[in-house]
Structure formats: C-alpha cells, structure tokens
N, C-alpha and C positions, 0 to 999 in steps of 0.2 A: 504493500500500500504506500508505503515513502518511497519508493520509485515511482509507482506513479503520480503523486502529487509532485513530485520533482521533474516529471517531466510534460504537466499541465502548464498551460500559457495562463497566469494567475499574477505573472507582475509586470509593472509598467515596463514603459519601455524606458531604455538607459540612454544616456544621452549620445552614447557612440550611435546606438541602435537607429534613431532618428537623426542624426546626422545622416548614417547609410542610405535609409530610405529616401531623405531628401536628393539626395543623388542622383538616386536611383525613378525619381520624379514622382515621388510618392512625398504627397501633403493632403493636408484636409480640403477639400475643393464643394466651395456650395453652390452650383449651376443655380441656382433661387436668387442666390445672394446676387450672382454678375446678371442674371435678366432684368432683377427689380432694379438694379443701379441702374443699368441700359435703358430703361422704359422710364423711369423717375427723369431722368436726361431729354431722354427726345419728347414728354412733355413738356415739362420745364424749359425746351429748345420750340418748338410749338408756341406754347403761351408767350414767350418773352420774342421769339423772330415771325410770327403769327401775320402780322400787318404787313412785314417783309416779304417776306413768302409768298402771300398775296398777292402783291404786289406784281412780281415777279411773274408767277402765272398766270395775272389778270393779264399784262403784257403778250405773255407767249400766245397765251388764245385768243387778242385781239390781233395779232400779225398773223395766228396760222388761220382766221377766219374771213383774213382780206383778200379779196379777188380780183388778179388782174389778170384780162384776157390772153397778157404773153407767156403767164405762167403757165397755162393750160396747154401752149405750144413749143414749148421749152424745157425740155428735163432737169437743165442745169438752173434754171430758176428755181425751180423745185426745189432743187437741192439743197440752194442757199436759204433757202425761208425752213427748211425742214432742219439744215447747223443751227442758224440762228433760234427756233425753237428747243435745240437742244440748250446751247449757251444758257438760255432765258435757264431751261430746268438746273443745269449745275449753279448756275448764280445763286438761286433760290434754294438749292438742297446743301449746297457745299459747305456752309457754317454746321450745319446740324449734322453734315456726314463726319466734319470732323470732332464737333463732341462728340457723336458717337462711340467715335472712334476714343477719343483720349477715356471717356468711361469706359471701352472696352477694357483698354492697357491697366485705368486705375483698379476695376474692380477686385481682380484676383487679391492684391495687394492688403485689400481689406480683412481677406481669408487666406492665409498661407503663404501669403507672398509672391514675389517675382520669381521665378522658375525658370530658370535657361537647363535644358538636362539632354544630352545627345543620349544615355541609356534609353531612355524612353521613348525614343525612335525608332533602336534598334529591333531588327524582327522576332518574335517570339513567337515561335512555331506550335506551342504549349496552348497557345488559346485555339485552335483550331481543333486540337481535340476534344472530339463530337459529344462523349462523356462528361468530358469537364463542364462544355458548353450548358449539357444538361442539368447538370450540377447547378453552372448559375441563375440558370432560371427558376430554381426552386430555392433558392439560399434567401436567409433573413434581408440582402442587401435588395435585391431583386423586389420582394413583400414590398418590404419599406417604403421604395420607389412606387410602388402600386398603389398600397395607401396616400402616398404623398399626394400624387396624381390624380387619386379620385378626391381627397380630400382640395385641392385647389380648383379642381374645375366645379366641384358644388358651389367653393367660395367664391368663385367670378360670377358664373352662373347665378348663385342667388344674388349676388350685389348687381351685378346688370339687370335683372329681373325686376329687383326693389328701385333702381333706379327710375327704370322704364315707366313702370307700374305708377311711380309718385311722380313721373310728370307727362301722364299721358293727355290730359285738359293741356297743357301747357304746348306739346307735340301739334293736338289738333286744332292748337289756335292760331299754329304758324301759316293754315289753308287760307284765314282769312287777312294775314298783314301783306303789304304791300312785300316784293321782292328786297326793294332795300334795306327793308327793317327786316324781313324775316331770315335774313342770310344769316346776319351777328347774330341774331339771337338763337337759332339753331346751332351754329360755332361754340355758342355757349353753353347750349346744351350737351352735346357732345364731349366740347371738354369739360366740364364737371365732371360727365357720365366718367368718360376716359380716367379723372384724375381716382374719381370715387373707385373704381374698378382695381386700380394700378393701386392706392392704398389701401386696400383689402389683398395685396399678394404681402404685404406689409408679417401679416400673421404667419403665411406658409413658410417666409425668409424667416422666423422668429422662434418657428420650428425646426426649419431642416438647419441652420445654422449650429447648435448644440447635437442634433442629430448626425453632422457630420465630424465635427471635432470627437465625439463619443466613439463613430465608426475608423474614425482613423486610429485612436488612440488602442480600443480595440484589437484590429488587425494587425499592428505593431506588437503587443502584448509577448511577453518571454516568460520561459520557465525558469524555475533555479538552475536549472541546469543552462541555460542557456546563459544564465549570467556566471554563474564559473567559468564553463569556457571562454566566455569574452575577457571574463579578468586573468586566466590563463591566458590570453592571447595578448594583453595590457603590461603583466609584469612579467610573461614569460612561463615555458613550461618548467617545473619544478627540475627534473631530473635533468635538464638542456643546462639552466642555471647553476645545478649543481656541478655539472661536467666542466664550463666553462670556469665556475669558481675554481676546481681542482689544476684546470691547468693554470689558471690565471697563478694560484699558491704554486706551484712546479715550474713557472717562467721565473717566480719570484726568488724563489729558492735557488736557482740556476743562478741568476744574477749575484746573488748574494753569497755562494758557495767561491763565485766568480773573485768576491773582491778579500776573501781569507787569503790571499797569500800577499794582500799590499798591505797585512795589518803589522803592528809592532810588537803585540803578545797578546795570546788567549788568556784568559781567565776559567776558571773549569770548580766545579762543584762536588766529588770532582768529576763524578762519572755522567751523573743526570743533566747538568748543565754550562752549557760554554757559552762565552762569550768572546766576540773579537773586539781587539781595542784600537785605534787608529789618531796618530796627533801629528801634523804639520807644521811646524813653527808659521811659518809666513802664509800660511792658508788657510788655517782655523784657530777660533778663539780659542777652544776647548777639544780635548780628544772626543771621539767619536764613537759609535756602535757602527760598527759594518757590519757584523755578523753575528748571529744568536741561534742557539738551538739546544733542544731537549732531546735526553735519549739516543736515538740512532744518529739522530741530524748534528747531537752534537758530538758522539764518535767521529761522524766523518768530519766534522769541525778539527779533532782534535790531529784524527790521521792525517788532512791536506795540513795542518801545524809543522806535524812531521817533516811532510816530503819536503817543503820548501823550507825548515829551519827557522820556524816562526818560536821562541818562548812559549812555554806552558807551564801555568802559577795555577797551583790549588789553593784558592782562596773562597771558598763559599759563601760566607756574608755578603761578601763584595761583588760575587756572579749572582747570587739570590737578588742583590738590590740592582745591578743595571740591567738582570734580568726581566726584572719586574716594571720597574719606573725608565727606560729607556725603550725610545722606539730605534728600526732602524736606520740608520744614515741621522740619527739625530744626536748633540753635544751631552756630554752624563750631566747629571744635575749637578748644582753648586756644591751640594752636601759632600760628594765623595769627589771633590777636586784632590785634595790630602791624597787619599789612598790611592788613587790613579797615579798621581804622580809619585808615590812611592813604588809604582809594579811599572811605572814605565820607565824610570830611575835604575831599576833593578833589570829591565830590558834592555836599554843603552849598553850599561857595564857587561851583557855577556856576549853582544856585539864588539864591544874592545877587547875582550875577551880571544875574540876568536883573530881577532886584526892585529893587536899588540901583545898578548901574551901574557893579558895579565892574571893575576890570580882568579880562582872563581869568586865569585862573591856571594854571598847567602839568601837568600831568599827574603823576602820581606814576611814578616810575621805580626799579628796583633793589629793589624792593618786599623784605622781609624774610621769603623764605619760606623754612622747611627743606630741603633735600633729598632728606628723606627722607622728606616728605608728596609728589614730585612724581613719579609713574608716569610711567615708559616708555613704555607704554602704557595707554588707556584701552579700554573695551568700550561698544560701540557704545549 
C-alpha cells in the first residue's frame, strides 16, 4: 500500500516541474478569457469609432450606387470604383482590425503569459492514436468542455431572449419613425443588446478561469516518487556522488603523498599517526602541514620518509595536536610554534650530520605542547 500511495500523483507540482512544462508549451490557457477580451474590444471599438465607420461606409455605398453610363462600357472603370470601394472598407475597418489585433496579443498575457515554445510545434505522432483519441472524448476535460458549452449558450440564449423580449414595443415602434430617426435608435438597440449579451459571457470567463488554472495544476500533479527522483536528478545520484567523492579523496591523496618527500621531518605517533612538516625561511611565515595520515596512509607516510631520507620523530602529543587542529597545506597554530621549532632544530642538525660529520644529536624530548591542543581521541 506505500508503494502505491508513493506512486499516486497527490503532490503539486515542483517548480523544476513547471518550468519543464512551460517549455514544453504547457500553461493554463482560458479560450473564455481571450474571446471575452476580443469581443469587450470590438464593442468598445464599435461604440467609440461607430460614427466613423459610418461614415466611411455611408461613402462607399454612395460611390458604389452612382451610375455613369461609361462605367457600364468599360471594365476598367469598374475596377476603379470597385478598389476605391474596397479602400473606403479598410479605412473604416482598419482601427478596429488592429485593436483586435493588439487584444489578441494582450489577452493570453492575462492567463499564463506570453508563450514563444518550438516543442509545441513539433509533430506528435501519439495523438493520432485512435484509442487515445477515444480516451479523450470521454475524459473529465472533454465533460467539462460540454458542460461549459451548454452552460454558455443557455446564458446568451437567455440574455438575448430577455433582451429581445423587454424591448419588443420599443422594436415595433421603429415601423413607425421616420428612417432618420429610426437608424440610431435601432444602432442603439443592438448595441445595448450586443453589450448586455457580451456581459453575460462575463460569468462563463468567471468560471472557466479557476477551472483552468485547477486543470492545469492538476495535470502537472507528481508522486513522491516523482519528487525523489527529480531531487536525485538536482543533487545527484547517491552512489555516482559517492564514487566521485572516493576519487576526488585518491587525486587528493596522490597529490599529497606527492609533496612527503619536499618535507623537512615526519612526526609519527608512532605507528597510528604521521604527520609531515614543511618550513621555508623566505616563503612562509610559519612551517606547514603537507602531509597527514592514519594507519596504513600513514605507514606509507613513514616508508616514502625512508626512501628519500626524510627525519622520523616519535612525538605523539605533538602529531595528536597538528593532527587534529591543522589542515592540509595550512601554517601549525601559534601554540606549538616552541615544539616545531625544537623537531625542526633537531632536523637541520642531522642534515649537518650527514654533510659535516658531526656528532648525532639527541632527539628532542618533553616537547612543549599544550594540553589542550592534544585529543583523546582522533578520527580516522
């Protein structure tokens, strides 16, 4: 049963998720929302350029009802009066064709945004399958739509009806005004009717707007398991991470195995832990950590000591504490400056040792380390 609740679509979506989708040309989209904006427009384009318009067309059909008898014998006269008719029509449509137009561009904007996506062009062969096709004619989104559809053409339907209906005295009084008067006032019944009509889709936009934001939010929807793997996919797969950590530690170690032979002298614990010591008069403040290791790493610490004749001091306190409080390629802390310079005092002299001939010299012992730089314990 936790498998399958983990592999139910029960949580939103992640914000990778919807990014993908947007891509992928997938937003919430209200075909309601972009007609009523379109339709609210070309009234509102209507009412306010109405006299213009007019205007415009009262001209075209007073040119294309004038008769002269060369026209009737002449094609290409024709022709001119039939452009110039057209001109008259784009002068008169061309404002409102291009609100249309710029409410076309803005409307999406209002839902989901501006959308530029070549995926969504791409051909998908998937929808052509007759099965699927089936499928969606019977799916909750398909219903919806149905409902939607019959629920808005009831609501035009009755609101043209009630319109009608409340001004039909008003309809059949226009038989008795003269033409001049009865034109605008029909104009005006019309648009009322048109506005009262187009503010009544007011509601279906009211609906399907949450209707769609819900359907898309929906279809997006992911399982647990779907969000493990994305956050697998975010920080990485565990065992890839591991692998790379192991070599990343084995380039490190390589490097660092690398600089034991430029050190001045080991330190050793004696068997569990070493360290290497490193000090340049004219290139660093303070001597250094090159190199550290426990156990086996720092055997081979002690063996590469060997081969190149590096100094090797059992001092314990003193590899416990730069074991512990020293990184690598970093200067030892202030505290054990004393003791350092007593083990690398004691390194120089078996360097003259082997150049000059001098006596051995003794080891340093009782070394001056704090106490409270020397762990109990160390970590492997």
């Amino acid at each position: 049963m936790a498998e399958e609740s983990d592999l139910e679509k029960t949580e939103p979506a992640s914000p990778q998720r919807l990014e993908k989708a947007r891509d992928e040309g997938q937003v919430a989209r209200s075909r309601e929302l972009v007609t009523f904006t379109m339709l609210v427009t070309a009234l509102g384009g209507l009412w306010a350029m109405g006299e213009t318009i007019g205007g415009h067309f009262g001209s075209a059909m007073r040119d294309g009802l004038q008769f002269e008898r060369t026209s009737a014998f002449d094609a290409s006269h024709m022709m001119v009066h039939a452009e110039g008719a057209v001109v008259h029509a784009l002068q008169a449509l061309l404002p409102l064709l291009v609100m249309m137009l710029v409410a076309a561009l803005l409307a999406p904007m209002l839902l989901g945004g501006w959308l530029l996506s070549t995926k969504s062009l791409a051909p998908n062969f998937s929808k052509l399958n007759p099965v699927a096709g089936i499928g969606r004619m019977f799916s909750t989104e398909t219903l919806a739509e149905l409902v939607k559809t019959i629920v808005k053409s009831l609501l035009v339907g009755g609101v043209a009806w009630w319109v009608i209906a409340g001004n039909i005295s008003a309809l059949m009084a226009l038989m008795n005004e003269p033409i001049h008067a009865a034109l605008p006032h029909a104009l005006k019944l019309v648009a009322a009717s048109c506005a009262l009509i187009v503010g009544s889709l007011l509601l279906v936009v009211a609906l399907d707007v949450p209707y769609q934001l819900w359907s898309h939010a929906h279809k997006l929807r992911m399982s647990r398991e779907d969000l493990r793997q994305e956050q697998k996919e975010n920080d990485g797969d565990p065992q890839v991470k591991a692998q790379i950590r192991r070599q990343q530690q084995q380039m490190a170690k390589r490097r660092m195995m690398a600089e034991v032979p430029k050190a001045d002298i080991i330190v050793t614990n004696p068997t569990h832990y070493a360290v290497a010591l490193k000090y340049r008069d004219q290139e660093m403040r303070a001597p250094r950590v090159i190199a550290k290791g426990a156990d086996l790493l720092a055997l081979r610490i002690r063996a590469l000591a060997e081969e190149h004749k590096i100094p090797v001091l059992e001092a314990p306190p003193l590899t416990r504490a730069l074991y512990r409080h020293t990184e690598l390629g970093q200067e030892i802390p202030l505290a054990l400056y004393a003791a350092v310079a007593e083990v690398l005092a004691w390194a120089y002299q078996l360097q003259r040792l082997g150049s000059e001939g001098a006596s051995l010299p003794r080891p340093p012992r009782n070394l001056p380390v704090p106490e409270a730089l020397v762990p109990q314990e160390l970590p492997a």
